[in-house]
Phi, psi and omega in degrees: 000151190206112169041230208250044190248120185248082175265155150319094180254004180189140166225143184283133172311119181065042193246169184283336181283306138021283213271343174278329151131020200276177195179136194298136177105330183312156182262138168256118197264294205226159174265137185021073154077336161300097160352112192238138204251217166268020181234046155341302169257005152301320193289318197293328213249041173261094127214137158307160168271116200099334164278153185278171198211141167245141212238104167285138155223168173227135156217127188065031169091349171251128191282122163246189187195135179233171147256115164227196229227130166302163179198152183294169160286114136335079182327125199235181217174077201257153184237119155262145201236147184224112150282002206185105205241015189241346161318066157327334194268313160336306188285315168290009177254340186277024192245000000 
């Protein structure tokens, strides 16, 4: 969100918005032809998971539209491994 703006601030690698052509900065204008305001994931989450959207944007001032299909979030899941145990400056940062 950017003031009452809803943009693209991170899109997931191989995510439908990807594969749909949506790209960071973009403005997300309207959902199926609905205007979208600042209550961006109250509107997104009247839709199933696997249904499709047709998706209003702006990019670089010209308006478009895409389709893509919603999929859950992926749960991510990071693990840090210290390769290197004799790394004191390391160690104090990992305590």
């Amino acid at each position: 969100m950017q003031g009452d703006k809803v943009v693209v601030s991170n899109i997931v690698s191989n995510s439908p918005g990807v594969e749909s052509g949506l790209s960071v900065n973009d403005e997300i204008i309207a959902i199926n032809g609905w205007r979208l305001n600042s209550k961006f994931e109250d509107y997104l989450s009247k839709f199933e998971i696997g249904e499709r959207i047709a998706v209003s944007y702006s990019r670089d001032e010209k308006m478009q539209t895409t389709k893509l299909k919603l999929l859950a979030n992926p749960e991510i899941e990071y693990e840090l491994i210290v390769k290197d145990k004799a790394n004191k400056l390391l160690a104090a940062w990992l305590e």
